[in-house]
C-alpha positions in Angstrom: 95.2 -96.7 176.2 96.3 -98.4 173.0 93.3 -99.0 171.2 91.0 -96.1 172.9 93.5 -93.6 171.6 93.7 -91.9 174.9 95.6 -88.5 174.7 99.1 -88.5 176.5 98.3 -85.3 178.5 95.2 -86.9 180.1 96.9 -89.8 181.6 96.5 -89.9 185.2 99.1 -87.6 187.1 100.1 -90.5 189.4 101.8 -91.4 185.9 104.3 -88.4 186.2 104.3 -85.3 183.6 103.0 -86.5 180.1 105.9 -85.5 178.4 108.2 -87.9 180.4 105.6 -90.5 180.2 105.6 -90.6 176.4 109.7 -90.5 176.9 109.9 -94.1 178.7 106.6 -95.5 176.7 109.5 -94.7 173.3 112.6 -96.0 174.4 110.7 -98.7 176.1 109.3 -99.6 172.9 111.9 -99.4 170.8 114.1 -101.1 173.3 112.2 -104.6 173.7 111.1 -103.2 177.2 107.0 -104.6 176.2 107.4 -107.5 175.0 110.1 -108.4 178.5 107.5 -108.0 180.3 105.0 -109.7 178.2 107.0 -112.7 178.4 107.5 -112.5 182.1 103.8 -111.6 183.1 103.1 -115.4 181.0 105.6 -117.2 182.9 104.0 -116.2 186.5 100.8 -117.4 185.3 102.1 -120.1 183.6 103.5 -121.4 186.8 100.6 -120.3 188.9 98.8 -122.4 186.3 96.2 -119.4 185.2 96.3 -119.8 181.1 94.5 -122.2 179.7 96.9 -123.1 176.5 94.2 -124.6 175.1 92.7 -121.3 173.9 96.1 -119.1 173.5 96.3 -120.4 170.0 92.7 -118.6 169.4 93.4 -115.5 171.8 96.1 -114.4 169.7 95.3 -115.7 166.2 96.4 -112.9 163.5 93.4 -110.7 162.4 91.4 -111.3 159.5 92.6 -110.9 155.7 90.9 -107.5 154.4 89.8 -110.3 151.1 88.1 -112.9 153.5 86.2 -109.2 155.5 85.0 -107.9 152.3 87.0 -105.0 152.8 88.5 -102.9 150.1 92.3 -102.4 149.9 94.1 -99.1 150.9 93.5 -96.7 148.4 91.0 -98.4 146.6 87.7 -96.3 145.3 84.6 -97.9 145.1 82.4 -97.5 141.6 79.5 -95.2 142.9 82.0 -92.3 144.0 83.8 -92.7 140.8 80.4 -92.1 138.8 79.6 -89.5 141.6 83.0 -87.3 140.9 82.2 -88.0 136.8 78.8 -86.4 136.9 
């Protein structure tokens, strides 16, 4: 749902209404709620011995600098739509 951008009213109704839904995703948010549960999810599978610490360190590596990417900065405008809104 987070990076699909999924509408709140077309979660599944099993879910409860929408509106309540995006109630408890909030306060659970701003609460620490997430990341609780982020943290307890790794210890069960660290004890179960299912992650691989090896790799965690590249699973969750920052992304990219937009200067490494070749992307331009927020805001920026690029030459040929500059000469484009001049002519």
């Amino acid at each position: 749902m987070f990076r699909t951008g999924t509408a709140w009213r077309d979660v599944p109704e099993r879910y409860g209404p929408w509106a309540t839904l995006h109630t408890r995703f909030r306060r659970w948010a701003l609460d620490g709620t997430f990341p609780r549960m982020l943290r307890a999810a790794k210890a069960r599978a660290h004890a179960a011995g299912n992650i691989d610490w090896r790799r965690v360190g590249r699973l969750h590596r920052p992304p990219c600098p937009s200067a490494c990417c070749g992307a331009r900065k927020r805001g920026s405008v690029s030459r040929d739509s500059d000469a484009r809104e001049v002519a």
